[in-house]
C-alpha positions as CSV (number, residue, x, y, z in Angstrom):
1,X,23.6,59.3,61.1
2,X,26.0,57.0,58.9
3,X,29.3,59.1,60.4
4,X,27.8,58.2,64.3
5,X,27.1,54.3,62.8
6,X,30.4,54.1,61.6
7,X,32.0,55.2,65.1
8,X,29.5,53.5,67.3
9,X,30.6,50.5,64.8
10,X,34.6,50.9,65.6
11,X,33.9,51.8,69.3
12,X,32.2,48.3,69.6
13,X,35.0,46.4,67.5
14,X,37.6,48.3,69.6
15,X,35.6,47.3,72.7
16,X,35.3,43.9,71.7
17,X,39.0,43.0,70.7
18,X,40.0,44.9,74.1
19,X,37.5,42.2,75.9
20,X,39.1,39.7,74.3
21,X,42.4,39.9,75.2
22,X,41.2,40.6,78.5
23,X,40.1,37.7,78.2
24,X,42.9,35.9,77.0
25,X,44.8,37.1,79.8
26,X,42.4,35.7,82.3
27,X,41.6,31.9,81.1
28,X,45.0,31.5,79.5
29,X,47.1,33.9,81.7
30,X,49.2,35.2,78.2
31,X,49.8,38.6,79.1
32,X,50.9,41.1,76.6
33,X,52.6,43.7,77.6
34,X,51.8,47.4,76.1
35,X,54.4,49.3,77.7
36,X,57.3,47.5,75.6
37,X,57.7,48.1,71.8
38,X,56.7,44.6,71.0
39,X,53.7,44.3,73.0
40,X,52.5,47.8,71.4
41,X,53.5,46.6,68.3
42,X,51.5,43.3,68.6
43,X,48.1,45.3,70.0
44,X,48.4,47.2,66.8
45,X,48.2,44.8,64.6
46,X,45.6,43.3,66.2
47,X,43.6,46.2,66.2
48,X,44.6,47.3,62.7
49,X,43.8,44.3,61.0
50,X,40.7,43.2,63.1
51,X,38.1,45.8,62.2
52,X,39.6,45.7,59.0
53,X,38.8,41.8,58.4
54,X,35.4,42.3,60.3
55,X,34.5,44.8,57.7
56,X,35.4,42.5,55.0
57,X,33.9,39.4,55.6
58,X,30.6,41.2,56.7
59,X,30.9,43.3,53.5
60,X,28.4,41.5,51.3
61,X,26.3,41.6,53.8
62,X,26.3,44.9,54.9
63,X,26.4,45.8,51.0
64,X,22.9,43.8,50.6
65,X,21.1,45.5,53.3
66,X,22.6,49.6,53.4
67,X,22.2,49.8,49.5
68,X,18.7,47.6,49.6
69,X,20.3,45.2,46.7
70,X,18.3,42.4,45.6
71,X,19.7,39.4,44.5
72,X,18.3,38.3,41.5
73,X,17.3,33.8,42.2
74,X,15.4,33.4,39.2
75,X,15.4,36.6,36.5
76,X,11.9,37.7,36.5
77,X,12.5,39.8,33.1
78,X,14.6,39.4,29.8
79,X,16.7,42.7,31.1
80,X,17.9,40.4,34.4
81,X,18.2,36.7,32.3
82,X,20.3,39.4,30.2
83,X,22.2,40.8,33.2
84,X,23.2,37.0,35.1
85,X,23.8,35.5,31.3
86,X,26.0,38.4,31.1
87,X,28.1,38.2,34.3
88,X,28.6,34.5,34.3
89,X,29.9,35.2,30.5
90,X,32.3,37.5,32.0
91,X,33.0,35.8,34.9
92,X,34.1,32.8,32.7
93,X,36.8,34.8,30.9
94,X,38.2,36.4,33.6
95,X,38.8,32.7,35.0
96,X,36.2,33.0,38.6
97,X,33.4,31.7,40.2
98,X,30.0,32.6,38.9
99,X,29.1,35.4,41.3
100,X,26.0,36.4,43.1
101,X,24.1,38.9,41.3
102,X,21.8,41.9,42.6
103,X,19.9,45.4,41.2
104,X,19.5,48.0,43.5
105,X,17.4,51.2,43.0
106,X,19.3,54.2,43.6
107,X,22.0,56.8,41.0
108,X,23.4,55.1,37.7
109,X,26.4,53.0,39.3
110,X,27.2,49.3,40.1
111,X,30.2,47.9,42.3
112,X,31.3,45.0,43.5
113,X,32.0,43.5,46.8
114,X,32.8,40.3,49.1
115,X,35.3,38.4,51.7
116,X,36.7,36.4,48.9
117,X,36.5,35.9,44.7
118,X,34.0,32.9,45.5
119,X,32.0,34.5,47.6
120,X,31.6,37.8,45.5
121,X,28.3,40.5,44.5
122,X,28.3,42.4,41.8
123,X,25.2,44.7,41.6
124,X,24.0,47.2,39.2
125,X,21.1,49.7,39.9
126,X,18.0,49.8,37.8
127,X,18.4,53.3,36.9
128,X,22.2,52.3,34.6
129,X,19.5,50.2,32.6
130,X,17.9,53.8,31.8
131,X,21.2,55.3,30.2
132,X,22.9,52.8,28.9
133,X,23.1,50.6,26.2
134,X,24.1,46.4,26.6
135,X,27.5,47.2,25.6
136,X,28.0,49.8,27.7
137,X,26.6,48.3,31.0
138,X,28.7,45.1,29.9
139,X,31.7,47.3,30.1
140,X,30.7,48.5,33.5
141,X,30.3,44.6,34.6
142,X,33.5,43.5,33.2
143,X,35.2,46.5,34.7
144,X,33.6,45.0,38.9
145,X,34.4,42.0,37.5
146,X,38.4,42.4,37.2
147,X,37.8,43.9,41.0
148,X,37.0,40.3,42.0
149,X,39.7,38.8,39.7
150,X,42.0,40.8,41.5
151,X,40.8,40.2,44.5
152,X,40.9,43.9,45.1
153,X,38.3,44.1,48.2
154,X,41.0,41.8,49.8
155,X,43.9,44.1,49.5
156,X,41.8,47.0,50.1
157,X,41.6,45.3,53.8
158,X,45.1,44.4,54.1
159,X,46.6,48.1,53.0
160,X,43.8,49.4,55.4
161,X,45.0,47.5,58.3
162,X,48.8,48.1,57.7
163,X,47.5,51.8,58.0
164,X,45.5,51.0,60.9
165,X,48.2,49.3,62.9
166,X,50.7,51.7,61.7
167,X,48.5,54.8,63.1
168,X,48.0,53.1,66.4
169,X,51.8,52.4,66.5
170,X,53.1,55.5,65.4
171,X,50.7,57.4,67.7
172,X,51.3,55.9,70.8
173,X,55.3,55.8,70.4
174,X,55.1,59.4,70.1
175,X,52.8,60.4,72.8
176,X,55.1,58.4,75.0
177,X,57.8,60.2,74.4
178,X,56.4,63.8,74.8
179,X,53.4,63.0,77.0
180,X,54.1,64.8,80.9
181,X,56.1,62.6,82.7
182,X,56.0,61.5,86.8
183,X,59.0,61.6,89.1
184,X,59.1,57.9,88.5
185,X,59.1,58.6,85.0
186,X,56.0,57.1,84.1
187,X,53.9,59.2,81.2
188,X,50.5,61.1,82.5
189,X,48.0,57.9,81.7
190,X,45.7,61.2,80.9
191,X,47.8,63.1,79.0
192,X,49.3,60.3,77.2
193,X,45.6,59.3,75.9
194,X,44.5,62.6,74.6
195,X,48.0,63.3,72.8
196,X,47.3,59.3,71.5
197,X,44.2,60.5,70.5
198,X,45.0,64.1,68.8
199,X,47.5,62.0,67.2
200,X,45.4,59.2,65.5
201,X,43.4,61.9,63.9
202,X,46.3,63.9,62.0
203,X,47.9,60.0,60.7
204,X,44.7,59.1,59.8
205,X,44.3,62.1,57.1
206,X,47.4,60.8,55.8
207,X,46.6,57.1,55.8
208,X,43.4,57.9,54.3
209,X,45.3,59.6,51.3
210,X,47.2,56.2,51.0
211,X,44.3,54.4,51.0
212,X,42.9,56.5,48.3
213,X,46.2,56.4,46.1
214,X,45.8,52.5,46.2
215,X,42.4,52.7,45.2
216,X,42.5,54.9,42.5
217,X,45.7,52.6,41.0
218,X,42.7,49.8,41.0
219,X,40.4,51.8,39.4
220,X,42.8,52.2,36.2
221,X,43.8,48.3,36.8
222,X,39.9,47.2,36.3
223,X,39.8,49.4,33.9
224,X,42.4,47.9,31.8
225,X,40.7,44.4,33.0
226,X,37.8,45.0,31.6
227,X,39.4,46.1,28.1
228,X,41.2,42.7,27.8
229,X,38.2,40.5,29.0
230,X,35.8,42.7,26.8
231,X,37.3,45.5,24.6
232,X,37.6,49.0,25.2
233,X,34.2,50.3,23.6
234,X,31.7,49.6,26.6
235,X,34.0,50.4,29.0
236,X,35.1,53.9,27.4
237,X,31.4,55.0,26.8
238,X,30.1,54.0,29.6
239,X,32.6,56.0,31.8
240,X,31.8,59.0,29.4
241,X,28.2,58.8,29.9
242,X,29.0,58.6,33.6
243,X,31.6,61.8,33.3
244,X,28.8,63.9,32.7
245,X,26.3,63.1,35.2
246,X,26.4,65.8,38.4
247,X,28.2,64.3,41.1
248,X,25.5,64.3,43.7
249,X,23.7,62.3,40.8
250,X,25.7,59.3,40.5
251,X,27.6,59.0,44.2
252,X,27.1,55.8,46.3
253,X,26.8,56.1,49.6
254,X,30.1,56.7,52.0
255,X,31.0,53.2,52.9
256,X,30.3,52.1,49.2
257,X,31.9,54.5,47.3
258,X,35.7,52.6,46.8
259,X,34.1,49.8,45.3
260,X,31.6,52.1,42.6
261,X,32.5,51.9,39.1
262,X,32.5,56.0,39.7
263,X,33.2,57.7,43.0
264,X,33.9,61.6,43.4
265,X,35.8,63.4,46.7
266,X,38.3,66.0,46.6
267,X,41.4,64.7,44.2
268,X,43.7,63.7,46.9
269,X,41.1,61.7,48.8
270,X,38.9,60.3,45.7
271,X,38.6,56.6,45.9
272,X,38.3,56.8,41.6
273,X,40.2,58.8,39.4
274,X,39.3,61.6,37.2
275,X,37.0,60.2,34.4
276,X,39.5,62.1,31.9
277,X,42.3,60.3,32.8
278,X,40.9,56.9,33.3
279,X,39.2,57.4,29.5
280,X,43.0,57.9,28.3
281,X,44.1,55.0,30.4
282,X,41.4,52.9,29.0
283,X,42.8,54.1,25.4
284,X,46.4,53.4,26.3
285,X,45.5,49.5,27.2
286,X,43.3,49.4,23.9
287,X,46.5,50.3,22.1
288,X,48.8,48.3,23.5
289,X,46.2,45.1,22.7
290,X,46.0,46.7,19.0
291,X,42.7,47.7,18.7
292,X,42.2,50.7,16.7
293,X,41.3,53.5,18.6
């Protein structure tokens, strides 16, 4: 159900950005012209970067209501007063808005997400509260908070639609030039979409892999964030504790999983890296700030 949501979801953003230069065309009579290079190249990036951006700024939102996070107004218990004191503590040092806060029931994780660093979430499920110590879940925290201090949800889009516009690109250029051709030599408008087509799916395997190279680079970069804002112990034992937990036991959801404090996949396409190495990276950055480890 959440793979035909998420292509019923880029069929309608396709549709729509198709609609709209449609009409463009019609009202303003700005044609652009997909048979030349810079037309296709211009439709690309429109197409890249728009359900990209559309994702983004409906993120928080879509976060809120797919992962049933509620967003704590007034704590109603010491363990949230303790949560919000804590975030706005961390939020202070790593120089950013106070962002909104939110628990959600579900496997020991927390992430972060948001169009911007002053329009931010960061939520934590109930059940981390179960397994972890204070200092550990503040480890956790600092490390979602250096995602927003890094405005890592916003390059996240941006490498996502230079992939995007890139596959589009690339795929079309190519099924040009090897789709059946007429005696006018005009490409098969039939042909040309199915090769188009057969072609987006191979570029996107390797974008994806791109994707998830860049993501796991964040993953160490929060990680040495949250050393500098808040020492190395909570975030080191928290990731431990995490390490150990069965994968199908601490996994958010598909379209949550990149901005998790843990994530699993297959190496090449995990959004996180291994625990092992991010525990040695988390060292390494300990080190270099001279604490004793």
């Amino acid at each position: 159900m959440a793979i035909l949501m998420l292509i019923l979801m880029n069929l309608a953003v396709m549709a729509s950005i198709y609609l709209s230069l449609f009409l463009i065309e019609l009202i303003f009579g700005v044609r652009i012209d997909t048979s030349s290079v810079t037309g296709l190249a211009i439709i690309a990036v429109i197409i890249g970067f728009s359900g990209s951006f559309i994702s983004l700024l409906l993120s928080k939102w879509m976060a809120k209501k797919s992962m049933g996070v509620r967003v704590i107004q007034t704590p109603s218990n010491e363990a949230e007063s303790w949560l919000v004191n804590t975030v706005a503590k961390l939020a202070k040092k790593a120089g950013i808005p106070m962002p909104e806060v939110g628990v959600f029931d579900g496997p020991p994780n927390a992430f972060a997400t948001g169009p911007s660093k002053s329009n931010a979430l960061v939520a934590v499920s109930t059940s981390l509260f179960d397994m972890m110590d204070t200092k550990e879940i503040e480890g956790v925290l600092a490390h979602e908070i250096n995602h927003i201090k890094h405005g890592d949800m916003i390059t996240m889009t941006l490498v996502q639609g230079v992939l995007n516009a890139l596959v589009f690109f690339i795929s079309r250029i190519i099924a040009n030039i090897i789709a059946p051709k007429d005696d006018e030599g005009e490409s098969n408008p039939f042909a040309y979409m199915a090769i188009s087509f057969a072609l987006e799916m191979v570029l996107s395997v390797f974008a994806t892999m791109l994707a998830m190279w860049f993501s796991r680079y964040r993953e160490y970069k929060a990680d040495s964030g949250a050393v500098e804002i808040d020492g190395p112990e909570g975030i080191y034992y928290a990731l431990a504790k995490l390490g150990q937990i069965p994968k199908d036991k601490v996994a958010l959801p598909q379209d949550m999983k990149a901005f998790g404090i843990v994530g699993f996949l297959g190496e090449v396409f995990a959004s996180h890296p291994p625990v092992e190495k991010r525990l040695e990276n988390i060292k390494n950055t300990a080190r270099k700030l001279g604490y004793n480890v």
